[in-house]
NUMILO-944616 format. One line per 4 residues: number of its first residue (from 1); their letters; for each residue x, z, y of N, C-alpha, C. Coordinates in Angstrom, 2 decimals. Example, Ala and Ser with C-alpha at 12.3 -4.5 7.8 and 13.67 -1.06 7.14 Angstrom:
1) as) 13.19 7.80 -5.69 12.30 7.80 -4.50 13.20 7.80 -3.30 | 12.85 7.08 -2.25 13.67 7.14 -1.06 12.90 7.87 0.03 $
//
This chain:
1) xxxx) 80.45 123.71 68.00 79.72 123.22 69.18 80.55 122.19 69.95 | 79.66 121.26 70.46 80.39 120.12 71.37 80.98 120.86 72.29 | 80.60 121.35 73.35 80.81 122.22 74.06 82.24 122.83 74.19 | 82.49 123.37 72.80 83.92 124.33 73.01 84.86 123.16 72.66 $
5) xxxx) 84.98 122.23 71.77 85.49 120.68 71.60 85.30 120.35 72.80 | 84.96 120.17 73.82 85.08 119.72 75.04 86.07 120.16 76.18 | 85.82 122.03 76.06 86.64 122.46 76.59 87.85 122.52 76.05 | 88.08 122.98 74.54 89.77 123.09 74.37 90.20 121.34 74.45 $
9) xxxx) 89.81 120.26 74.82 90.04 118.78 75.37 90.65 118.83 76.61 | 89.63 119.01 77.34 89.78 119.87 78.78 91.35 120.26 79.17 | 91.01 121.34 78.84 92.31 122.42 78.76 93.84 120.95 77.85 | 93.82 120.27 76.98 95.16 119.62 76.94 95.28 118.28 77.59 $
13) xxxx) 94.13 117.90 78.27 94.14 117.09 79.41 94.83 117.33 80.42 | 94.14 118.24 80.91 94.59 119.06 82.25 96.05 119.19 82.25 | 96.57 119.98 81.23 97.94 120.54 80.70 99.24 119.55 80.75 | 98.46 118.10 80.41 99.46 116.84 80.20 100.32 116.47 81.22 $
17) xxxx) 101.42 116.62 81.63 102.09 116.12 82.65 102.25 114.78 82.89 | 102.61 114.28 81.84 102.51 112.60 81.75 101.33 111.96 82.14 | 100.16 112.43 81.68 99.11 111.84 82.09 98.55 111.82 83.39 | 99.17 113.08 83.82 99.01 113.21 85.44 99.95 112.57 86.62 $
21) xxxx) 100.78 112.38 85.90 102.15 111.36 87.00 101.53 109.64 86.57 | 101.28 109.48 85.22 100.32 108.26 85.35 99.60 107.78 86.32 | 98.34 109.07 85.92 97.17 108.88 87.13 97.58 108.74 88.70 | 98.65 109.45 88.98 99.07 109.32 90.29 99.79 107.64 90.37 $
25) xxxx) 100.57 107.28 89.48 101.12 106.61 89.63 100.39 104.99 89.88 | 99.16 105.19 88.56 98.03 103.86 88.78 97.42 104.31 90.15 | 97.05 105.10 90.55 96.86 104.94 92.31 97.30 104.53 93.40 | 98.82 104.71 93.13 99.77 104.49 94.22 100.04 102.94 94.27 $
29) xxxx) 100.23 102.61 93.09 100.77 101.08 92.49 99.47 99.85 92.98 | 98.59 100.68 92.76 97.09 99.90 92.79 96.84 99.92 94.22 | 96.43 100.23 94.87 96.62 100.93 96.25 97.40 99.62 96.83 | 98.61 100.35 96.38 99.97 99.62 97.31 99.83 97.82 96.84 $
33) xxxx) 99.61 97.68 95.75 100.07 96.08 95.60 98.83 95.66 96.23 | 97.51 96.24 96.45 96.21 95.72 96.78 96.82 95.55 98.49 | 97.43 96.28 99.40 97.69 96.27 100.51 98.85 95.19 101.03 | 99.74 94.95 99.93 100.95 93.99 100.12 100.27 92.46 99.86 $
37) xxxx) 99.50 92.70 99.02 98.39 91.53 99.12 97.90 90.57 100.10 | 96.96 91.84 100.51 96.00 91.36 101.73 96.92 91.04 103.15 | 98.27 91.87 102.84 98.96 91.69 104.53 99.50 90.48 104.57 | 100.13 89.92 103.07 100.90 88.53 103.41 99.95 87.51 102.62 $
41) xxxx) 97.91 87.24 102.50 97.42 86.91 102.28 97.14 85.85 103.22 | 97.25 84.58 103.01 96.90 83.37 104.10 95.47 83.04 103.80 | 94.38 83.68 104.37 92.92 83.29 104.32 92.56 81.97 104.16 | 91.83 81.08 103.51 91.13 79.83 103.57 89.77 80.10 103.16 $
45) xxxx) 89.13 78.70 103.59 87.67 78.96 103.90 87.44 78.94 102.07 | 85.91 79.54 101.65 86.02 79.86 100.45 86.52 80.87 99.83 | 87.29 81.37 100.62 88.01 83.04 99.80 87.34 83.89 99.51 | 87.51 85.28 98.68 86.79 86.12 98.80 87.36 87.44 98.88 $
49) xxxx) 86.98 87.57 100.59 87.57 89.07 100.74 87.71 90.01 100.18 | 86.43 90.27 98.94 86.34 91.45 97.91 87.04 91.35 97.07 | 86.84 90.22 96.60 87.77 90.24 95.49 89.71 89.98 95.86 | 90.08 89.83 97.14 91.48 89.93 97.49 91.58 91.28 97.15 $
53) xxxx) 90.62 92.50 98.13 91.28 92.84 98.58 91.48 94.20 97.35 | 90.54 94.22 96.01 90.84 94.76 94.66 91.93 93.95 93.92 | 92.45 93.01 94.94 93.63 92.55 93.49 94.65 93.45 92.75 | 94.84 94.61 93.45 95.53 95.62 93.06 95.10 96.19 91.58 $
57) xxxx) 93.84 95.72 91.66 92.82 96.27 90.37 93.73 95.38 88.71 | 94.20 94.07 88.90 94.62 93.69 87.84 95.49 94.07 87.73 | 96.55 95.13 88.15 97.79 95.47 87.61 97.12 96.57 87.35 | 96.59 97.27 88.15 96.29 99.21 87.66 95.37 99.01 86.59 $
61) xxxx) 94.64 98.01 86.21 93.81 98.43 84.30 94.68 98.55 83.56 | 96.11 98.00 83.38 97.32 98.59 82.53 97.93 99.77 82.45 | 97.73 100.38 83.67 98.32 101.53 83.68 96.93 102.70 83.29 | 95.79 102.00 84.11 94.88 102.83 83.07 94.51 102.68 81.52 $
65) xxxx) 94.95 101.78 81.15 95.09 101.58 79.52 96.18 102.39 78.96 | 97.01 102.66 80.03 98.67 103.29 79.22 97.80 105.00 79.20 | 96.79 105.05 80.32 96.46 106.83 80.05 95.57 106.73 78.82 | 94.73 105.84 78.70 94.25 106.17 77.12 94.71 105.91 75.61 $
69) xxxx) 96.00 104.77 76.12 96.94 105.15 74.84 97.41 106.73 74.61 | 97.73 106.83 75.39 98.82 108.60 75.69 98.07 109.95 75.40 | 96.38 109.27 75.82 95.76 110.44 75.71 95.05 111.04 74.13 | 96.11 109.95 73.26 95.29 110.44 71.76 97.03 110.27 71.32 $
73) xxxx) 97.98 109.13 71.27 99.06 108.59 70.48 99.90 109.78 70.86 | 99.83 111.05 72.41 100.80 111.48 72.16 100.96 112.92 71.23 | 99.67 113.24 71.00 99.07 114.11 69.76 99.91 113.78 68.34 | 99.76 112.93 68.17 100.11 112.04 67.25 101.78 112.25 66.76 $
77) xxxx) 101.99 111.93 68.09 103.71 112.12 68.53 104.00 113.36 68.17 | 103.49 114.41 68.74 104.15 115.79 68.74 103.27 116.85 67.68 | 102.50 116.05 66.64 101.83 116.39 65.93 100.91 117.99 66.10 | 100.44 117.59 67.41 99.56 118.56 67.54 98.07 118.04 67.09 $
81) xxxx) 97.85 117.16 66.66 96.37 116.45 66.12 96.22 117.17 64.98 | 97.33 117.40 64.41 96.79 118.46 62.71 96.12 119.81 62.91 | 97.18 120.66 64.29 96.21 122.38 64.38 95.06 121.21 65.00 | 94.69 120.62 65.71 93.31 120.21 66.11 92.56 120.23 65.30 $
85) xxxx) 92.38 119.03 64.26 91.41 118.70 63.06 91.66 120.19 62.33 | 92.01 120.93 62.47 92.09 122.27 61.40 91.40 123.23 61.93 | 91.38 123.21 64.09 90.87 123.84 64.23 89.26 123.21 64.47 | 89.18 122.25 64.27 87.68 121.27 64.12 87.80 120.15 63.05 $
89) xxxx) 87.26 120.76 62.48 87.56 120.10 60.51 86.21 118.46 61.01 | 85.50 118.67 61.89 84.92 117.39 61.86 85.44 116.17 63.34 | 86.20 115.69 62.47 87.03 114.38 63.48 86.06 113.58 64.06 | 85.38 113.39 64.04 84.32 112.72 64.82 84.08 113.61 66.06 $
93) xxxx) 83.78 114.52 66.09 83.82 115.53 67.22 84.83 115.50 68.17 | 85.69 115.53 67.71 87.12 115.63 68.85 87.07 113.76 69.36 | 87.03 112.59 68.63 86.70 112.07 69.26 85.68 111.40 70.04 | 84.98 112.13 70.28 83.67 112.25 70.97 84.17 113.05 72.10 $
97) xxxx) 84.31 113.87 71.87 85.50 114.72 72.89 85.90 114.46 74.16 | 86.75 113.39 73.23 88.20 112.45 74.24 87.71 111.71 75.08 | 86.55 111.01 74.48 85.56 109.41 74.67 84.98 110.37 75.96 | 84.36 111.00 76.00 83.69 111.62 77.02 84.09 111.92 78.41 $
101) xxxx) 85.72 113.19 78.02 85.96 113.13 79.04 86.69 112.14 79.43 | 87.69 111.09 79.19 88.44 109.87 79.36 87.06 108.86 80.25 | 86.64 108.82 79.88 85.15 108.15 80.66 84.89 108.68 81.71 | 84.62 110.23 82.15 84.03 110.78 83.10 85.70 110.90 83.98 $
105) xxxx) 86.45 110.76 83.50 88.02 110.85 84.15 88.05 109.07 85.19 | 87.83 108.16 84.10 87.77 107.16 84.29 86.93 106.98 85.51 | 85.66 106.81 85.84 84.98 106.69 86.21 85.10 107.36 87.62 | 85.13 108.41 87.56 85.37 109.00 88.95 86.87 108.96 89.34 $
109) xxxx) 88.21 108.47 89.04 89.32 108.39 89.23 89.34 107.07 89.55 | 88.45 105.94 88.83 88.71 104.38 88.77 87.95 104.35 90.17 | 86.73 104.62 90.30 85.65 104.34 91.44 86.46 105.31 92.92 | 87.41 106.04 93.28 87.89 106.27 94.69 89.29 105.48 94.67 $
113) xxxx) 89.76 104.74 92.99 91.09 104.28 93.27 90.29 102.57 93.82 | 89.41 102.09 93.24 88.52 100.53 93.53 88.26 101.34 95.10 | 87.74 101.91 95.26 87.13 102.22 96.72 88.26 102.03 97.88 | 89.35 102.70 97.57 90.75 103.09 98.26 91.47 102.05 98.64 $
117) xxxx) 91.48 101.01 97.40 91.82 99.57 97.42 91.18 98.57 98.57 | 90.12 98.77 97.87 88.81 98.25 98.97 89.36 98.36 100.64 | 89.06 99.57 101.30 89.38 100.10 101.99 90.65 99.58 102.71 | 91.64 99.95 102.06 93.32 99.63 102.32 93.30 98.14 102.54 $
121) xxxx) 92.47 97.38 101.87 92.53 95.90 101.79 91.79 94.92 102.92 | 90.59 95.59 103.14 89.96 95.24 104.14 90.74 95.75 105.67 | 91.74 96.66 105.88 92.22 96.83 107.42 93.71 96.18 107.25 | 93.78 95.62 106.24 95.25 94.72 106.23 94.85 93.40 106.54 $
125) xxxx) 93.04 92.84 106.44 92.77 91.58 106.43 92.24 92.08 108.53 | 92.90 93.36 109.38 92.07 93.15 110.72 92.14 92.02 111.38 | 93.02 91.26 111.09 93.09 89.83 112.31 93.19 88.88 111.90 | 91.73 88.66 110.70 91.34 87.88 110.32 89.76 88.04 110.86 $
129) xxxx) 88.58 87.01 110.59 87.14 87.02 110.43 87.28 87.24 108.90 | 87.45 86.60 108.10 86.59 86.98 107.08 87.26 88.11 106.23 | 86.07 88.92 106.53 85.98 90.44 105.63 84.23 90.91 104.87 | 84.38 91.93 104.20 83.52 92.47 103.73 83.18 93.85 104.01 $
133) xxxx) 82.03 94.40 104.09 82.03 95.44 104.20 80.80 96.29 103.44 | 80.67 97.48 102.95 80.68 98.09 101.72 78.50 98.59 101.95 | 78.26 97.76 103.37 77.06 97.81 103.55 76.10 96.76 103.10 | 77.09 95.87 102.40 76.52 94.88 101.77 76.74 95.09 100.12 $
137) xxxx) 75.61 94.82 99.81 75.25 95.71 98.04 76.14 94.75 97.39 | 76.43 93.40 97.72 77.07 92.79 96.52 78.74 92.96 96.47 | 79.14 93.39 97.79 80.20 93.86 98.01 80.08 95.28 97.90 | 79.50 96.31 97.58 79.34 97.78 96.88 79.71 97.48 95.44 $
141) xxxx) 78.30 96.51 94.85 78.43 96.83 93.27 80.10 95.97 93.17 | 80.68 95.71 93.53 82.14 94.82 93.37 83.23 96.23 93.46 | 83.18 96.87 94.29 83.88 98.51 94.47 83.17 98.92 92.84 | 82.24 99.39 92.96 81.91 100.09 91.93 81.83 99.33 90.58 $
145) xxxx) 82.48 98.07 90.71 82.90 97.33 88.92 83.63 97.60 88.87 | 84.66 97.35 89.81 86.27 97.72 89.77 86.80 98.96 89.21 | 85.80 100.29 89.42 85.75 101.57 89.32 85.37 101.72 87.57 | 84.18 101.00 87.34 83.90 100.78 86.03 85.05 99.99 84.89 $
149) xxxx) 85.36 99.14 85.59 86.57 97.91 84.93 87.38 99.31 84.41 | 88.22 100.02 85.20 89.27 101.02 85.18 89.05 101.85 84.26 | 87.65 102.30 84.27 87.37 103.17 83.24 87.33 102.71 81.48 | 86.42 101.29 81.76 86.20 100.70 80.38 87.77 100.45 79.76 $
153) xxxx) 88.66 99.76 80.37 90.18 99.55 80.01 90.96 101.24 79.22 | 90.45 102.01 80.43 90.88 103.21 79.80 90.70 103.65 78.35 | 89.41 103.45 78.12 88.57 103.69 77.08 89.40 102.33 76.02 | 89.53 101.50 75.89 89.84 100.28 75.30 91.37 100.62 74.93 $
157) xxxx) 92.30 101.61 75.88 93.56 102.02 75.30 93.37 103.32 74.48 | 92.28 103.79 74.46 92.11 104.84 73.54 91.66 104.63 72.25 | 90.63 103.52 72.51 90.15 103.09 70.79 91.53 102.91 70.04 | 92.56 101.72 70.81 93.89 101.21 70.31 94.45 102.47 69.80 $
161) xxxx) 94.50 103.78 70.68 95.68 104.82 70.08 94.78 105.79 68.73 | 93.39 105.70 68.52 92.76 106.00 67.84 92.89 104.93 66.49 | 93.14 103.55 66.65 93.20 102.66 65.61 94.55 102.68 64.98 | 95.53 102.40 65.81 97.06 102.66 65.74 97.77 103.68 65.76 $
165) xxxx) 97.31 105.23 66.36 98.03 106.43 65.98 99.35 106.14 67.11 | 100.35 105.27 67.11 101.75 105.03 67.72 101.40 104.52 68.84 | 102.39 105.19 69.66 102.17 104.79 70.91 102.68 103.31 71.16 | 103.88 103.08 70.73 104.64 101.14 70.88 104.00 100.51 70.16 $
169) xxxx) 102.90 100.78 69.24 101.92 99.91 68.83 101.19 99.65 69.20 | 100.14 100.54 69.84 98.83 100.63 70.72 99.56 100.09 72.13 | 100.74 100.14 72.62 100.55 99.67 73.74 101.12 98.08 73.86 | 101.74 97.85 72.84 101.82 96.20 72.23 100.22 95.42 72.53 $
173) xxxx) 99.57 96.01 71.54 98.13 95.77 71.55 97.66 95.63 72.78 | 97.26 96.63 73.52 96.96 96.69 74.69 97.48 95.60 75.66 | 98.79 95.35 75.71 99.53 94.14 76.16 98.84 92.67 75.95 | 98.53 92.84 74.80 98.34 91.71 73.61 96.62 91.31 74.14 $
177) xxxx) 95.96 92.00 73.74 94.43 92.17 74.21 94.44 91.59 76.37 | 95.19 92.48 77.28 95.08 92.11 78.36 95.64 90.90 79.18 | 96.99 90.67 78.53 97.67 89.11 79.08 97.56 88.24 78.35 | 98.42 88.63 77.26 99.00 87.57 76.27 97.54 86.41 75.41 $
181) xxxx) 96.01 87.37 75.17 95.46 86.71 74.43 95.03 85.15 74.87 | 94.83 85.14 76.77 94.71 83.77 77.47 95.54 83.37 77.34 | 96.94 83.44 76.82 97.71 82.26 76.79 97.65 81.58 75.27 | 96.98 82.16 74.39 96.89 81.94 73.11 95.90 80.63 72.75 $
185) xxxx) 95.36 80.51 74.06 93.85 79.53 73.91 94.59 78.58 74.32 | 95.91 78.27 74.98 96.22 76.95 75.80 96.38 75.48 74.66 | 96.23 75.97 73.11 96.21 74.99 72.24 94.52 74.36 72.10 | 93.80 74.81 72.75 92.03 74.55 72.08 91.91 73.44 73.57 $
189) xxxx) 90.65 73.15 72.64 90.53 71.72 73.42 90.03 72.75 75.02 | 89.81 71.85 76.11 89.41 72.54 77.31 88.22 73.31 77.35 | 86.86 72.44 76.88 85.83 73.26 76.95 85.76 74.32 75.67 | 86.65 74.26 75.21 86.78 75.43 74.01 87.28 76.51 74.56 $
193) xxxx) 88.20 76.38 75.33 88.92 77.26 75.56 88.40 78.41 76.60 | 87.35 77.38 77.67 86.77 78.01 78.56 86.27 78.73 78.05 | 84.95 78.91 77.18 84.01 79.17 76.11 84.63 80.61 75.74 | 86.28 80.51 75.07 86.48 81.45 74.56 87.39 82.72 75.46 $
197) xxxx) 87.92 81.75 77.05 88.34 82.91 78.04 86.98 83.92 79.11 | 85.94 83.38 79.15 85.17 84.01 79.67 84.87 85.41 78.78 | 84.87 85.53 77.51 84.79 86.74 76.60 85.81 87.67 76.77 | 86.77 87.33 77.12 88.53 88.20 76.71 87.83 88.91 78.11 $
201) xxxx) 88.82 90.16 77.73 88.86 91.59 78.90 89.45 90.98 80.36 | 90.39 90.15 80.17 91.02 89.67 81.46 90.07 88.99 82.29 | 89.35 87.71 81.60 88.31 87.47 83.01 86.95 88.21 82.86 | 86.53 89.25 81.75 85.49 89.88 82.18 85.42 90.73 83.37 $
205) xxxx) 86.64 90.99 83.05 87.50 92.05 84.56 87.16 91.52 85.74 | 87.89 90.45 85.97 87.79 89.61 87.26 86.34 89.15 87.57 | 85.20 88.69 86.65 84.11 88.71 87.27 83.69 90.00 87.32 | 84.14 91.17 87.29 83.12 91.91 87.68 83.38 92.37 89.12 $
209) xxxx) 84.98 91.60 89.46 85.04 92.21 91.04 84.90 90.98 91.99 | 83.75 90.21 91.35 83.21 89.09 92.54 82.85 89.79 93.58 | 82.94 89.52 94.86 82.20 89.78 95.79 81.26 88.95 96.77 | 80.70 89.29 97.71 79.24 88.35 98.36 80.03 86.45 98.67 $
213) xxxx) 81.32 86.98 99.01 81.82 85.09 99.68 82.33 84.69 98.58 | 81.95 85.14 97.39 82.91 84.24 95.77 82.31 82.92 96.03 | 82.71 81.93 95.44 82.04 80.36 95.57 81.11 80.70 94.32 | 79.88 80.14 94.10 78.77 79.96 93.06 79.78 79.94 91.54 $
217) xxxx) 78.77 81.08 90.73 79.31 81.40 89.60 79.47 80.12 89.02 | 80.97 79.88 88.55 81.26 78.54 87.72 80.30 78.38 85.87 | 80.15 77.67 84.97 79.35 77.82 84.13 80.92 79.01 83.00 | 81.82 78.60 83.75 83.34 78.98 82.79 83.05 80.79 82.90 $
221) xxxx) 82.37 81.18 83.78 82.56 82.90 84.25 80.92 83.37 84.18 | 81.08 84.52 83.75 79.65 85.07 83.01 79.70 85.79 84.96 | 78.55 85.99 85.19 78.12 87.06 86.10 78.90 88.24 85.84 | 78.51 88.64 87.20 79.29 90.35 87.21 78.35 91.30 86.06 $
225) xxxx) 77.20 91.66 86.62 76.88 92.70 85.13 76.73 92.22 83.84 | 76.78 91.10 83.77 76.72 90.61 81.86 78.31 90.94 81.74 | 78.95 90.46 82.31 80.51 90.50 82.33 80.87 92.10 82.03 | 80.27 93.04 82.66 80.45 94.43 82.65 79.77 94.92 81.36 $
229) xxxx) 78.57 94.40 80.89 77.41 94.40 79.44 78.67 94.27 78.38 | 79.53 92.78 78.48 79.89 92.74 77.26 81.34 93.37 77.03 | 81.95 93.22 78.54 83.56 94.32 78.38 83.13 95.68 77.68 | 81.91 96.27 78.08 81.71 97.51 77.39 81.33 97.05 76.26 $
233) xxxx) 80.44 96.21 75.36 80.35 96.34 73.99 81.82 96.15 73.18 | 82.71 95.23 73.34 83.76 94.94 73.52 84.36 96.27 73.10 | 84.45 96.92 74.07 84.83 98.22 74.11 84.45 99.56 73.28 | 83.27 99.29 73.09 82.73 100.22 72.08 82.80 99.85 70.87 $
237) xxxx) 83.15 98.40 70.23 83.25 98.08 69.14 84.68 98.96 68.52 | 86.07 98.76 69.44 86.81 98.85 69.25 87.19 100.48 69.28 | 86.35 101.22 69.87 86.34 102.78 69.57 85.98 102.97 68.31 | 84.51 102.24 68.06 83.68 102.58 67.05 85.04 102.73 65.67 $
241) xxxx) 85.26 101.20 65.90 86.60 101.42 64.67 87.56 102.54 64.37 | 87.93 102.78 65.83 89.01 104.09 65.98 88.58 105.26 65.51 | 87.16 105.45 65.47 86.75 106.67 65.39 86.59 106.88 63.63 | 85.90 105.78 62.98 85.68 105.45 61.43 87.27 106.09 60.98 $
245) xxxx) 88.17 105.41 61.49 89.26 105.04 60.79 90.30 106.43 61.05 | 89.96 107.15 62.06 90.18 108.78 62.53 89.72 109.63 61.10 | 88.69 109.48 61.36 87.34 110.12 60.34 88.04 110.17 59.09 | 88.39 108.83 58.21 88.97 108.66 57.24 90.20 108.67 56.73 $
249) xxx) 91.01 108.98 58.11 92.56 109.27 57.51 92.72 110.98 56.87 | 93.85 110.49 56.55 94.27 111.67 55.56 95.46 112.64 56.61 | 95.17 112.83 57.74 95.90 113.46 58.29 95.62 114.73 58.57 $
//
C-alpha cells in the first residue's frame, strides 16, 4: 500500500538531522539576505518592490535543491536504500513516496519561507513609498510563486539524486542546471541566446516572482504562470528519468 510507503518515508524524513538544520538553515539565509537587501536597497522609479523584496528567494532555491539532493543521495550513502527496496520490492513506489512528501514539504515550507521574505522585505523598504502589499492578487500570486519556485527546485534536486545516486554529483548538477547553464549561452548570437535563457530554471524562477510594479513583460521573459507551467514540466521530465532509471538499477 501507498500509504504504509508513505509513512515508513515519513518516519526517515522526520528522523534526518541534516535535513532539518538545512531546512532551518534555507530559512534563516533566505529571510536574512532578503532583509539585508531591502535595507541597503536604493529605490528608483520602475523597481519592483515584490520582486526586491523575495530576492532572498535566489539564493534559498539552492539550498532547497541541496534538501532534495540529501533526501534520496544520502540513502545511497549509508546504504540504507537496499533494506528499503527489499522492504518494497516495487521502486517506483518509494519514489512516489519521496516525490510526494518532498512536494507537500516544499510547498508548505517554501510558501511561509516566500511569505516571511515578503514580509521582512516590505518593513525594511518603511521609509520608502514604493511598496507592495499582499492585498493585491498580483503581488499574492508573486509570494505564492516564490513558495512554488522552492518547492519545484526541491523536487529538481531530487530527480538529480534519483538520476545520479552521489551526492558531489547531483549537487555539481544542480550547480550546473541553476548558475552555470546562463553563462554557457554567452557564445550564441543575442537573440539566440535570449530564446534559450527564458527556458533555463534561473529565469523561469525570476519570472515567477514578478510583482504588480515589474515594467511590461519583456518578449526575452515568459509570464509568471507559463514560467511556473514549464519550470514544472522541466521538472517532471527530469524525475520522470530518475524514477525509470531507479526502477532499472540493479541495486
Amino acid at each position: 500500500m501507498i500509504t504504509t510507503t508513505l509513512r515508513s518515508e515519513w518516519i526517515k524524513l522526520r528522523s534526518a538531522r541534516s535535513l532539518f538544520i538545512l531546512q532551518i538553515m534555507t530559512a534563516i539565509v533566505t529571510i536574512g539576505v532578503s532583509y539585508l537587501h531591502c535595507r541597503g536597497y536604493r529605490v528608483a522609479a520602475g523597481d519592483d518592490p515584490t520582486q526586491i523584496s523575495l530576492f532572498g528567494l535566489t539564493l534559498g532555491v539552492f539550498f532547497a535543491g541541496v534538501i532534495g539532493v540529501l533526501s534520496v543521495t544520502s540513502e545511497f550513502a549509508s546504504g540504507t536504500i537496499g533494506p528499503t527496496f527489499s522492504a518494497t520490492p516495487r521502486r517506483g513506489r518509494v519514489a512516489v513516496a519521496k516525490i510526494l512528501l518532498l512536494a507537500l514539504m516544499g510547498l508548505i515550507g517554501g510558501t511561509l519561507i516566500s511569505l516571511t521574505s515578503f514580509e521582512v522585505g516590505q518593513a525594511a523598504f518603511a521609509a520608502h513609498s514604493l511598496r507592495s502589499s499582499l492585498a493585491d492578487p498580483t503581488t499574492l500570486r508573486a509570494v505564492i510563486g516564490g513558495g512554488l519556485a522552492l518547492a519545484a527546485i526541491s523536487l529538481l534536486g531530487l530527480g538529480l539524486g534519483f538520476l545520479l545516486h552521489r551526492t558531489a554529483a547531483a549537487l555539481v548538477a544542480l550547480v550546473v542546471v541553476l548558475y552555470l547553464l546562463p553563462l554557457f549561452t554567452t557564445s550564441l548570437a543575442s537573440a539566440t541566446r535570449q530564446s534559450v535563457l527564458r527556458f533555463l530554471p534561473a529565469d523561469l524562477f525570476g519570472a515567477m516572482l514578478q510583482g504588480p510594479h515589474h515594467l511590461a513583460t519583456t518578449p526575452a521573459t515568459l509570464g509568471p504562470w507559463i514560467a511556473a507551467a514549464v519550470l514544472a514540466a522541466e521538472v517532471c521530465m527530469i524525475l520522470a528519468g530518475g524514477v525509470v532509471l531507479l526502477a532499472r538499477s540493479d541495486l
